[in-house]
Biopython code that builds the backbone (N, CA, C, O; Angstrom):
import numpy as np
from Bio.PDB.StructureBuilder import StructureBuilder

atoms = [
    (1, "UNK", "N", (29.177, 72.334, -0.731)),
    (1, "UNK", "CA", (30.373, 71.815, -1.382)),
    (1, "UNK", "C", (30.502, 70.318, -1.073)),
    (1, "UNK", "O", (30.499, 69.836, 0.060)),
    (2, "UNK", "N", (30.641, 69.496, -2.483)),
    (2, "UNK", "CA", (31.286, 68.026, -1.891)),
    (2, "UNK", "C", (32.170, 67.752, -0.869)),
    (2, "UNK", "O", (33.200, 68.425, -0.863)),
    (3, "UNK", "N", (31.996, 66.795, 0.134)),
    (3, "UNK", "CA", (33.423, 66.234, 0.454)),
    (3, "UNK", "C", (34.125, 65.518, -0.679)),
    (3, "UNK", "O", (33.840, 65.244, -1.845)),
    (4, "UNK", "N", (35.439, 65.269, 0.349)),
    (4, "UNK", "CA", (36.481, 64.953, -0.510)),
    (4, "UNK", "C", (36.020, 63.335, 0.166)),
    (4, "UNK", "O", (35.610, 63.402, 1.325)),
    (5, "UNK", "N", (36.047, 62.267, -0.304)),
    (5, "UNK", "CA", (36.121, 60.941, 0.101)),
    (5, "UNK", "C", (37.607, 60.345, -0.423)),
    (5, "UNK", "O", (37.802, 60.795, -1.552)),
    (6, "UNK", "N", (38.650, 59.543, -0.016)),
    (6, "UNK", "CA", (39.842, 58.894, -0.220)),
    (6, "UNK", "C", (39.874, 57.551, 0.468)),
    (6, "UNK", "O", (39.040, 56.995, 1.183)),
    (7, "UNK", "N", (41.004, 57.209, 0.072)),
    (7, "UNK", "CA", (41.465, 55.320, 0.688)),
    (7, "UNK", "C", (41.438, 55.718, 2.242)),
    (7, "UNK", "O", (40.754, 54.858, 2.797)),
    (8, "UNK", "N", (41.836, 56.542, 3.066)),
    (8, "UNK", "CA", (41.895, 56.464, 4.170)),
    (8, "UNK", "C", (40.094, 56.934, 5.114)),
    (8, "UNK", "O", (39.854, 56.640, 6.285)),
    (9, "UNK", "N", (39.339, 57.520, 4.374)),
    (9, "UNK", "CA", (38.130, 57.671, 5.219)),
    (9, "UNK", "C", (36.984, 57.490, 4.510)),
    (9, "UNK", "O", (35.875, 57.909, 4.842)),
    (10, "UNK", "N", (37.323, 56.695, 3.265)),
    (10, "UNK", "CA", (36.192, 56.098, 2.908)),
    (10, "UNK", "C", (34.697, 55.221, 3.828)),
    (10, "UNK", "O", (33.508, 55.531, 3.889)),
    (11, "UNK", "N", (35.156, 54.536, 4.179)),
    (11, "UNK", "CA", (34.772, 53.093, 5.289)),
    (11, "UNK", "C", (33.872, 53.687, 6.294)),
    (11, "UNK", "O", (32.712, 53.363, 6.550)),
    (12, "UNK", "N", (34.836, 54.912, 6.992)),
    (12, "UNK", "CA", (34.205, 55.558, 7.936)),
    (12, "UNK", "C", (33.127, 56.838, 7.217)),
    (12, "UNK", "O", (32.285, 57.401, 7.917)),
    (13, "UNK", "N", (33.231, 57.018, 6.406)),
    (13, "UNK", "CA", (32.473, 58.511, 5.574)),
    (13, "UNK", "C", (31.491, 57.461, 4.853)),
    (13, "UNK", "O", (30.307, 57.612, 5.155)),
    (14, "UNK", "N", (31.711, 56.675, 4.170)),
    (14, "UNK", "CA", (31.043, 56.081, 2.904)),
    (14, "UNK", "C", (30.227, 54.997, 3.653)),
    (14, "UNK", "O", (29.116, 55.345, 4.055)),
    (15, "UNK", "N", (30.603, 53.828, 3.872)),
    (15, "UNK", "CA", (30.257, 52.279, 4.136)),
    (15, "UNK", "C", (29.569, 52.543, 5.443)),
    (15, "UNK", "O", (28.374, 52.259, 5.362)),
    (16, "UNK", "N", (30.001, 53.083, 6.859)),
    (16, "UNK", "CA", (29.561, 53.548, 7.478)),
    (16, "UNK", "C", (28.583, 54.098, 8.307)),
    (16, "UNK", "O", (28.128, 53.743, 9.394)),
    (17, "UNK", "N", (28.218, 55.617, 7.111)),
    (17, "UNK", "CA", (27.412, 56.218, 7.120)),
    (17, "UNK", "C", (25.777, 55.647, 7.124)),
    (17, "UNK", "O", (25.116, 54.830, 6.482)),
    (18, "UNK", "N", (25.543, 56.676, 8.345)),
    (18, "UNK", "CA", (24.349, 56.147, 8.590)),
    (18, "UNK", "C", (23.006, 56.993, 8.122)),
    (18, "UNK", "O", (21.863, 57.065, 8.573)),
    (19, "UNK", "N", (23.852, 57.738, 6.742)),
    (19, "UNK", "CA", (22.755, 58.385, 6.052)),
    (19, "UNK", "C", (23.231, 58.198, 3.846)),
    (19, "UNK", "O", (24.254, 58.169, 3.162)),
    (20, "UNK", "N", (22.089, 58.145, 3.670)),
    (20, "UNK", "CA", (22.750, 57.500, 1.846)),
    (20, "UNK", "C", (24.272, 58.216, 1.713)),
    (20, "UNK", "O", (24.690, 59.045, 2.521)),
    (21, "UNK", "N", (24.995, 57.748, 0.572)),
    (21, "UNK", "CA", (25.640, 58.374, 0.761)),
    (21, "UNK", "C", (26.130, 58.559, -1.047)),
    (21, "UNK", "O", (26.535, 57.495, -1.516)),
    (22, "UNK", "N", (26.126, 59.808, -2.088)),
    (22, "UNK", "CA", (26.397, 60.105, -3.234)),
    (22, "UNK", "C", (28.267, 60.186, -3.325)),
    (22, "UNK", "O", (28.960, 60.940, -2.641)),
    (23, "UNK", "N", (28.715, 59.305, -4.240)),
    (23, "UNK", "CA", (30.031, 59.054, -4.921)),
    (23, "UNK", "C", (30.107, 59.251, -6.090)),
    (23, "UNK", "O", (29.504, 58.664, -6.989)),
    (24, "UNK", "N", (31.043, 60.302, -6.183)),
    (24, "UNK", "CA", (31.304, 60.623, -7.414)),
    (24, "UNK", "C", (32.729, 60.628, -8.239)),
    (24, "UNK", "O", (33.401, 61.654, -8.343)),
    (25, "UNK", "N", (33.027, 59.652, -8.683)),
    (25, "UNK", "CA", (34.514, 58.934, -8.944)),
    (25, "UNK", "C", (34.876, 59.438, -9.947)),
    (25, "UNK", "O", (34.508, 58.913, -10.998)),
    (26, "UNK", "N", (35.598, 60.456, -9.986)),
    (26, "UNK", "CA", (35.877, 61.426, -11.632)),
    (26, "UNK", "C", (37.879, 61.444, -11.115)),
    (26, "UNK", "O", (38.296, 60.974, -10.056)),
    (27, "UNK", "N", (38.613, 61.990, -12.010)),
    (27, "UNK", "CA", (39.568, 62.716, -12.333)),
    (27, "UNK", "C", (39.700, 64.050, -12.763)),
    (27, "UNK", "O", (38.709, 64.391, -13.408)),
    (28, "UNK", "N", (40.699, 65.088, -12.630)),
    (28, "UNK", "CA", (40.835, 66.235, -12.694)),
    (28, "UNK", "C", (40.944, 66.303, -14.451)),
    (28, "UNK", "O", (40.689, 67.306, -15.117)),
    (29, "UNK", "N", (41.445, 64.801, -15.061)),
    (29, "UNK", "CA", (42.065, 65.041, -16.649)),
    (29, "UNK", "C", (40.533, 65.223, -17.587)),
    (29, "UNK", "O", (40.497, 65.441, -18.798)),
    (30, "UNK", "N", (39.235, 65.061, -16.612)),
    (30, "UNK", "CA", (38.348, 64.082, -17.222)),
    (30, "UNK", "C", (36.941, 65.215, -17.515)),
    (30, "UNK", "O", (36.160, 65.607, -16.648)),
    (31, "UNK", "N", (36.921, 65.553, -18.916)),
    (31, "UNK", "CA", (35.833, 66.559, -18.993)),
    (31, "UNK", "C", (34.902, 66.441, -18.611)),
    (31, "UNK", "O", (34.615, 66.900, -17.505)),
    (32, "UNK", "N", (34.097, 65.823, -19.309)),
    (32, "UNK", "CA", (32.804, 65.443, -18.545)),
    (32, "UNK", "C", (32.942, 65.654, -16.861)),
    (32, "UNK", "O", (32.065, 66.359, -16.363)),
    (33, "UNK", "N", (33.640, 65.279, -16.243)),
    (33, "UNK", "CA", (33.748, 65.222, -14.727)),
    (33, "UNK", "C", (33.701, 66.464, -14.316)),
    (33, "UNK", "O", (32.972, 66.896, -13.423)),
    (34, "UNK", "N", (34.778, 67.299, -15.210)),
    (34, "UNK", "CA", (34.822, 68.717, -14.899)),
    (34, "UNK", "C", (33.052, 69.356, -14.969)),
    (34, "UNK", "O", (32.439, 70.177, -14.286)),
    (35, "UNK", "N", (32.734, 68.617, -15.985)),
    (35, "UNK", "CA", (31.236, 69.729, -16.161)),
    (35, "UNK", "C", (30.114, 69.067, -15.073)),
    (35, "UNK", "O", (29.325, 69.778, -14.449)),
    (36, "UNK", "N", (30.153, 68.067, -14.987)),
    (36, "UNK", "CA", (29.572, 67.535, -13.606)),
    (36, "UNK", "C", (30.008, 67.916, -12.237)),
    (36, "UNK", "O", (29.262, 67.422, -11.391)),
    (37, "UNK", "N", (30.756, 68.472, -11.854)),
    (37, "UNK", "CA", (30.937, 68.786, -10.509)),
    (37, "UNK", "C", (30.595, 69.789, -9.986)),
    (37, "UNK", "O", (30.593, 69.859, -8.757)),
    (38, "UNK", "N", (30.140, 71.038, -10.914)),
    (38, "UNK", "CA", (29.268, 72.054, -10.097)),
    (38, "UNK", "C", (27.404, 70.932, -10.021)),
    (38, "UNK", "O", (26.572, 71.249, -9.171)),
    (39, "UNK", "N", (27.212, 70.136, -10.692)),
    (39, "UNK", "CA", (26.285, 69.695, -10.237)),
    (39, "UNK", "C", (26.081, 69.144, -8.703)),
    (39, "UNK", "O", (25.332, 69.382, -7.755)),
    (40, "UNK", "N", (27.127, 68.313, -8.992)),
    (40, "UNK", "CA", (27.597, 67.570, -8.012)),
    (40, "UNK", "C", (27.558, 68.640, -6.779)),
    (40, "UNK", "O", (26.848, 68.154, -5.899)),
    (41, "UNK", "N", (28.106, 70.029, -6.359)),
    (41, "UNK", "CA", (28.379, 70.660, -5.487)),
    (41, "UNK", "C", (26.908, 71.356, -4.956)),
    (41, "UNK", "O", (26.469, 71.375, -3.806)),
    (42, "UNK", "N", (26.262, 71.959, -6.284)),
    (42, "UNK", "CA", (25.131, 71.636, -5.796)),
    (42, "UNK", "C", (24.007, 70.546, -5.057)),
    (42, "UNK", "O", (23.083, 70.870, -4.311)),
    (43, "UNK", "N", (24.220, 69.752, -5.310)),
    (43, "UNK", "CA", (23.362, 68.370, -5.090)),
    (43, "UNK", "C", (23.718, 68.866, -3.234)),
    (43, "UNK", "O", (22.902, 69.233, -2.388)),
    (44, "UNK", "N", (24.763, 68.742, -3.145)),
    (44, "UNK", "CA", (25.677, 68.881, -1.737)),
    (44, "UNK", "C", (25.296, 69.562, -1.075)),
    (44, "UNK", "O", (25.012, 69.004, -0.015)),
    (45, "UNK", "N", (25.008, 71.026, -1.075)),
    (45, "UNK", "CA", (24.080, 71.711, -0.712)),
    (45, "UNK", "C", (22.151, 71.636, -0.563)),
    (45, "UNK", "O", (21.362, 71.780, 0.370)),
    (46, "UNK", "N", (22.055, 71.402, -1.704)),
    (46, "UNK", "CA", (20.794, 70.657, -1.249)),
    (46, "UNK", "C", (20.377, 69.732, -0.528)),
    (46, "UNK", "O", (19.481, 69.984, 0.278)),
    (47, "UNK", "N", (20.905, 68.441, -0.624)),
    (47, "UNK", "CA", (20.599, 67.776, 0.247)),
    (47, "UNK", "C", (21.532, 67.302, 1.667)),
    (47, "UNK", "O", (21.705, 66.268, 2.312)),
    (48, "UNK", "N", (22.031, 68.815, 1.714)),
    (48, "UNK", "CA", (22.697, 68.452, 3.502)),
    (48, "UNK", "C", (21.779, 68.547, 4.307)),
    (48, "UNK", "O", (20.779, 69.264, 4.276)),
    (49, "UNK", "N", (22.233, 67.561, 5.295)),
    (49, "UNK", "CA", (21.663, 66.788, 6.285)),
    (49, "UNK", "C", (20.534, 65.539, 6.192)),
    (49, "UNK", "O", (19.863, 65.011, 7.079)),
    (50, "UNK", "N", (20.623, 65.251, 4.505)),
    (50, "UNK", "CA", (19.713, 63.520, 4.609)),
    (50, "UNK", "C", (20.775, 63.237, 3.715)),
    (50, "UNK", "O", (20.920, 62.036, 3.945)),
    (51, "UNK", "N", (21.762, 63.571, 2.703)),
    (51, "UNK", "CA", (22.357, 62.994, 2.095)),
    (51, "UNK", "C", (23.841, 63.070, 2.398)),
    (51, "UNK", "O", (24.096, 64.226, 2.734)),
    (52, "UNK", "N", (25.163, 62.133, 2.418)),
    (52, "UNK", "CA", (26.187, 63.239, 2.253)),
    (52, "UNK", "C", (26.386, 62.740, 0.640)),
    (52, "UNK", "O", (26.190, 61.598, 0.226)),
    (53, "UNK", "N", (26.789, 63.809, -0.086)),
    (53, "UNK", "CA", (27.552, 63.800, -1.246)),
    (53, "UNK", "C", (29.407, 64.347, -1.437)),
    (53, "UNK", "O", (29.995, 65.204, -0.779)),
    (54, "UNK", "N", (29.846, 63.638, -2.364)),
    (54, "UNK", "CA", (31.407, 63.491, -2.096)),
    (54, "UNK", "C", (32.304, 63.142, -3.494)),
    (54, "UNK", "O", (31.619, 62.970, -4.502)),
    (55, "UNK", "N", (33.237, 63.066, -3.591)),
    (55, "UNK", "CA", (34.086, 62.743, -4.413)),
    (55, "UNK", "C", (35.304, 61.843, -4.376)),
    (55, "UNK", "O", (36.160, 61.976, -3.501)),
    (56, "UNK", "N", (35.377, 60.973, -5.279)),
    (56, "UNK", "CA", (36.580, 60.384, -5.319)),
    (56, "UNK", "C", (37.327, 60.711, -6.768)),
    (56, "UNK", "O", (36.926, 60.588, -7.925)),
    (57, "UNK", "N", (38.659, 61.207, -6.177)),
    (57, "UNK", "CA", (39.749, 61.178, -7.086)),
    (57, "UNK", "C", (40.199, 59.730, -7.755)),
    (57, "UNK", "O", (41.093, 59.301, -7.026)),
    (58, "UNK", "N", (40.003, 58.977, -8.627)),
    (58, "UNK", "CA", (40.527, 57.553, -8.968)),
    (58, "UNK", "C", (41.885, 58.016, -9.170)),
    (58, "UNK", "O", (42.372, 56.942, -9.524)),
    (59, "UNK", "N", (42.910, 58.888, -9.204)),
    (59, "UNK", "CA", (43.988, 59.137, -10.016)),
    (59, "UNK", "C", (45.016, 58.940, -8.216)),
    (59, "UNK", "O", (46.024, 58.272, -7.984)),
    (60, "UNK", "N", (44.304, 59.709, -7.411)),
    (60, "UNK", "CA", (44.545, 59.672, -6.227)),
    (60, "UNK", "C", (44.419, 58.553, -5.303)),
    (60, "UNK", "O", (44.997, 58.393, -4.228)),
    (61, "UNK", "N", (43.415, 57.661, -6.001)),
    (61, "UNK", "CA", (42.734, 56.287, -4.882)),
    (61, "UNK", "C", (42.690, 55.695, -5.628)),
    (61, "UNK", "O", (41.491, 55.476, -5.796)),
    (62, "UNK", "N", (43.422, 55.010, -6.560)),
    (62, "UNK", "CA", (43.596, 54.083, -7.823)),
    (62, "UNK", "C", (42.658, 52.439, -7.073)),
    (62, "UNK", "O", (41.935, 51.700, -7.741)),
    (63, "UNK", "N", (42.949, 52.286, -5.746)),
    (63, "UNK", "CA", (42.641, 50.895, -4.997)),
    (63, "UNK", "C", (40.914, 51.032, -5.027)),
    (63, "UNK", "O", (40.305, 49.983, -5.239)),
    (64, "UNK", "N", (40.323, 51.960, -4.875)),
    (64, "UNK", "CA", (38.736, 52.258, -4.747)),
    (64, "UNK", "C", (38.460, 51.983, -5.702)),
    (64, "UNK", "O", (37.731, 51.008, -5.883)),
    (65, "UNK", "N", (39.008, 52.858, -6.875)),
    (65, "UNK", "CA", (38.200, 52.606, -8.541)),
    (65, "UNK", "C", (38.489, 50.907, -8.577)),
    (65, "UNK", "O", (37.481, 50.260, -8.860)),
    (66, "UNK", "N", (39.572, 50.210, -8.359)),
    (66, "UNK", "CA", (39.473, 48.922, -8.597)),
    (66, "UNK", "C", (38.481, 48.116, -8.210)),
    (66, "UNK", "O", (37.920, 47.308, -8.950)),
    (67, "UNK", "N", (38.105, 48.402, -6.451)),
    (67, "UNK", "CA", (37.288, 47.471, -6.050)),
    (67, "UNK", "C", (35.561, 48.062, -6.023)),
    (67, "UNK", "O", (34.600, 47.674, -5.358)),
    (68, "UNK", "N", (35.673, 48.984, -6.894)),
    (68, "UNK", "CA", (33.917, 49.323, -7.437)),
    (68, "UNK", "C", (34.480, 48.956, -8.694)),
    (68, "UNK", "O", (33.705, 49.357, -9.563)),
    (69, "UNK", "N", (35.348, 48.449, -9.142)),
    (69, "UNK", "CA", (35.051, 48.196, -11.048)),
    (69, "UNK", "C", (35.101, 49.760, -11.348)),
    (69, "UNK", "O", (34.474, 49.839, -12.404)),
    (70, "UNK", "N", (35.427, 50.810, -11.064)),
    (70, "UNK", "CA", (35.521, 51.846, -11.797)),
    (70, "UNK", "C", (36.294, 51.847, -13.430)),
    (70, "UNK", "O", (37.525, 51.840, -13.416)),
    (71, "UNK", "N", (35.724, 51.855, -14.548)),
    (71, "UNK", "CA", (36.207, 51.649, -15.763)),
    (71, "UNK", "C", (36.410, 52.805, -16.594)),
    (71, "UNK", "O", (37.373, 53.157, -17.275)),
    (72, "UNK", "N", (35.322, 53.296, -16.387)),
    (72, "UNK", "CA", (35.317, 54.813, -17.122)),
    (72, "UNK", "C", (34.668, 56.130, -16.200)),
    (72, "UNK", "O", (33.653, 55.816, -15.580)),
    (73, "UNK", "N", (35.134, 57.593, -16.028)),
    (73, "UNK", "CA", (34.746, 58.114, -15.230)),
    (73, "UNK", "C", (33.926, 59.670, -16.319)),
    (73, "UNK", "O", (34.461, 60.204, -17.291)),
    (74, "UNK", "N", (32.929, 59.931, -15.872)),
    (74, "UNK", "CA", (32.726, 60.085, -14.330)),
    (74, "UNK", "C", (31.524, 58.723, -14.014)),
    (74, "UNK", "O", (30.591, 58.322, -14.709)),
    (75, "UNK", "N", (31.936, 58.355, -12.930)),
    (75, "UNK", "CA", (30.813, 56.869, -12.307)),
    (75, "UNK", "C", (30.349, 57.263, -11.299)),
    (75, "UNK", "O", (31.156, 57.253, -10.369)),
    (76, "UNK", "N", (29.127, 57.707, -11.006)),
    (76, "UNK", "CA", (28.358, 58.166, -9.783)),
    (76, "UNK", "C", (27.996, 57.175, -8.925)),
    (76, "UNK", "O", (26.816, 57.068, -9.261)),
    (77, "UNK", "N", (28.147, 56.384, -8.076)),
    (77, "UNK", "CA", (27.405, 55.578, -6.901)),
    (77, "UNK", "C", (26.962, 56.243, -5.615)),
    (77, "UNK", "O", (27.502, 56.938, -4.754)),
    (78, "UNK", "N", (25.582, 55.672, -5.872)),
    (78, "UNK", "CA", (24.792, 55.746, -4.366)),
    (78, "UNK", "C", (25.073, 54.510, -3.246)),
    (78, "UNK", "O", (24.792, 53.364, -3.595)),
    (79, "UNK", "N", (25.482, 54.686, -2.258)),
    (79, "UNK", "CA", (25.459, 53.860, -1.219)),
    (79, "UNK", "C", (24.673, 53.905, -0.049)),
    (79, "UNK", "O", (24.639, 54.999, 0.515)),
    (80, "UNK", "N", (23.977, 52.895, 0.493)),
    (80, "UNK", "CA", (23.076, 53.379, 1.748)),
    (80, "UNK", "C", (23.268, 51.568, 2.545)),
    (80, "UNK", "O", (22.951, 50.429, 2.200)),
    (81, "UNK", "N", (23.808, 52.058, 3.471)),
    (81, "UNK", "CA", (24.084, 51.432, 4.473)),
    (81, "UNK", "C", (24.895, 50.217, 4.043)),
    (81, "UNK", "O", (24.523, 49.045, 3.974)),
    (82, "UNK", "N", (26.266, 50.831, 3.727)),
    (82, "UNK", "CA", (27.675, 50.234, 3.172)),
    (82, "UNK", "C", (27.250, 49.159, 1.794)),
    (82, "UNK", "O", (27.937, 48.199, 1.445)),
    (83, "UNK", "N", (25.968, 49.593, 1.149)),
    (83, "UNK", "CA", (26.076, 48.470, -0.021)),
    (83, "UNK", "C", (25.653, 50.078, -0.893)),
    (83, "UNK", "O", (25.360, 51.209, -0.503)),
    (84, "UNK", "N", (25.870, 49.213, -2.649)),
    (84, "UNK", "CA", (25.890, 50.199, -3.546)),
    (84, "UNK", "C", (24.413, 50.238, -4.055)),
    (84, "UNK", "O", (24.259, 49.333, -4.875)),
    (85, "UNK", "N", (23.401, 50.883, -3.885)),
    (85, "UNK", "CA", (21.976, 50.620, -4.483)),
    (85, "UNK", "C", (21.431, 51.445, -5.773)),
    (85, "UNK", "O", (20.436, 51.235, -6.467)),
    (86, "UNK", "N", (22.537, 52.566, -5.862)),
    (86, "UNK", "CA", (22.461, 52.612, -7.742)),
    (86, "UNK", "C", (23.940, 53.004, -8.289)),
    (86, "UNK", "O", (24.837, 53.391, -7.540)),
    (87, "UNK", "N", (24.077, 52.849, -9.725)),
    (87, "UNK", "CA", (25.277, 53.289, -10.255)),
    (87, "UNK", "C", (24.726, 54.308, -11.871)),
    (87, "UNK", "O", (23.899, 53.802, -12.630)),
    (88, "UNK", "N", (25.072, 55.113, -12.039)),
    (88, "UNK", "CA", (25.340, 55.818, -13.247)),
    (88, "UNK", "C", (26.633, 56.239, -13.848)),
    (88, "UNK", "O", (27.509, 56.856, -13.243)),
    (89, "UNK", "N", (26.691, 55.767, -15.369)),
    (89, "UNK", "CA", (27.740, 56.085, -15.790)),
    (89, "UNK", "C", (28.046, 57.477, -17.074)),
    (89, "UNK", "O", (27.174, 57.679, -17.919)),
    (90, "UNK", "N", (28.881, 58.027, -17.068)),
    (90, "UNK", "CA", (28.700, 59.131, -17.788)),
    (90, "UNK", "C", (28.122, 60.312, -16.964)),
    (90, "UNK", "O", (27.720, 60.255, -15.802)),
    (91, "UNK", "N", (28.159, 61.534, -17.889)),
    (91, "UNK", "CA", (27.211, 62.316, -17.209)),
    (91, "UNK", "C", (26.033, 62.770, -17.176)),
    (91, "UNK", "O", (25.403, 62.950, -18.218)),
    (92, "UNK", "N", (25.532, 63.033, -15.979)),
    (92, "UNK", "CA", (23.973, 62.815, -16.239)),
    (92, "UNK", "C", (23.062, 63.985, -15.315)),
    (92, "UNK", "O", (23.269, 64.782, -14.400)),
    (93, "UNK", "N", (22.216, 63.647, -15.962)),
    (93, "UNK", "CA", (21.255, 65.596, -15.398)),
    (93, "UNK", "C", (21.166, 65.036, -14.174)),
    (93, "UNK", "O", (21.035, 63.903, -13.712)),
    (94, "UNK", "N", (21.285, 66.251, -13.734)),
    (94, "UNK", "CA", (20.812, 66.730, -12.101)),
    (94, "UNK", "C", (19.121, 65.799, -11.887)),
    (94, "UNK", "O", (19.035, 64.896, -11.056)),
    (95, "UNK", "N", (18.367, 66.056, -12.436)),
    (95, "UNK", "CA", (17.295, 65.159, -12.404)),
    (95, "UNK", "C", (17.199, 63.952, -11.897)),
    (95, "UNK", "O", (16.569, 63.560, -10.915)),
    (96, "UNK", "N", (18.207, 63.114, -13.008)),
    (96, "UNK", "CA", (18.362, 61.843, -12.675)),
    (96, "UNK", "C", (18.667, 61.492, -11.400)),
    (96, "UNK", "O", (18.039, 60.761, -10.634)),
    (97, "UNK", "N", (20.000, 62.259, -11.190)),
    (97, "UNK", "CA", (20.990, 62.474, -10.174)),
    (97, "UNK", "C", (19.705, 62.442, -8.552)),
    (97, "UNK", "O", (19.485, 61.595, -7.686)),
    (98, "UNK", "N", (19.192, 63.725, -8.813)),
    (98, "UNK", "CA", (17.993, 63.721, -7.584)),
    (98, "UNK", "C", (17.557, 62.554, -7.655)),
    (98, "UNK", "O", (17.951, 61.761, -6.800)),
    (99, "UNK", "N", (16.650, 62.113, -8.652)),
    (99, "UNK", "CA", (15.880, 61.168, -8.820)),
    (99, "UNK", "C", (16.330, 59.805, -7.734)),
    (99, "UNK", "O", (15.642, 59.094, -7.002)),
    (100, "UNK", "N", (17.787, 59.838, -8.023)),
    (100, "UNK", "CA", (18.196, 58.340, -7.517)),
    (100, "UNK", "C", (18.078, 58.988, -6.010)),
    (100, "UNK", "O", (17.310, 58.374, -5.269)),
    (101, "UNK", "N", (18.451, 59.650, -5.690)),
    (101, "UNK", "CA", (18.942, 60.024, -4.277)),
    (101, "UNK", "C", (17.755, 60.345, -3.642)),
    (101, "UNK", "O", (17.869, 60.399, -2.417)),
    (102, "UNK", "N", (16.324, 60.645, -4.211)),
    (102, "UNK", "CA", (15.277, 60.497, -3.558)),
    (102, "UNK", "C", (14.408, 59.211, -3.361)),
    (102, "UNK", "O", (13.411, 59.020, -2.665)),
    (103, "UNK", "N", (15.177, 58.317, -4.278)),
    (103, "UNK", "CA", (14.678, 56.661, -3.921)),
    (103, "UNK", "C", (15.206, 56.203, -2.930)),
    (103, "UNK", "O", (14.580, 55.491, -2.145)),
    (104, "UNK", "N", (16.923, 56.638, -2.712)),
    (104, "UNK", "CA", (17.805, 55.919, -1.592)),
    (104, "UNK", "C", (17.071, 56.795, -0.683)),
    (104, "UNK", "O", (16.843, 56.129, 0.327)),
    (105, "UNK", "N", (16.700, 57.707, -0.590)),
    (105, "UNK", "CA", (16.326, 58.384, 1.025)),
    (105, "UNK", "C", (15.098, 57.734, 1.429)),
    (105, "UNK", "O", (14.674, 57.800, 2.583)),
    (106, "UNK", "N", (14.494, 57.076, 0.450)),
    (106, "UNK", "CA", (13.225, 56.323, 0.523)),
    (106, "UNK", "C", (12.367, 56.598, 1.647)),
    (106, "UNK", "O", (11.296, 56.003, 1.766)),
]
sb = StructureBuilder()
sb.init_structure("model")
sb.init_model(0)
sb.init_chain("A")
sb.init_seg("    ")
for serial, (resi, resn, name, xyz) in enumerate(atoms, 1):
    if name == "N":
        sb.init_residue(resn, " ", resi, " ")
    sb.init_atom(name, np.array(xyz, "f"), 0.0, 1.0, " ", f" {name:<3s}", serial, name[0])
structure = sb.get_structure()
């Protein structure tokens, strides 16, 4: 299962982290998001313990979506070692999704 990532433990969960780390910036209103998040929960399971994967509510953390430019959701970012080293927008196959997260584990 994803974590939950928010304004208060981002920094320490996200920026932090001393393993990549998958963001997934959706809303509850937001279809696509809805159909991406059993991906997403999977991914979570798979790659526990080299990846963490997580979620951000923008509706909930309005200040995060601002300072990633969040414009349209769902916006996936990879982070590895507090910088952002890929972004996808829309939703997108599990493939891809691996794909990036087996470059950041590099």
């Amino acid at each position: 299962m994803a974590k939950t990532f928010n304004e208060d433990n981002f920094d320490a969960e996200v920026l932090q982290s001393s393993e990549p780390v998958l963001v997934d910036f959706w809303a509850p209103w937001c279809g696509p998001c809805r159909q991406l998040a059993p991906v997403i929960d999977q991914l979570a399971t798979e790659y526990e313990g080299s990846v963490k994967v997580g979620k951000v509510d923008t509706d909930q953390n309005p200040n995060l979506a601002v300072k990633y430019g969040i414009q349209s959701i769902p916006t996936v970012m990879i982070f590895k070692n507090g910088e952002v080293v890929n972004q996808m927008l829309g939703n997108q196959p599990k493939a891809n999704l691996q794909q990036a997260l087996d470059a950041a584990k590099g």
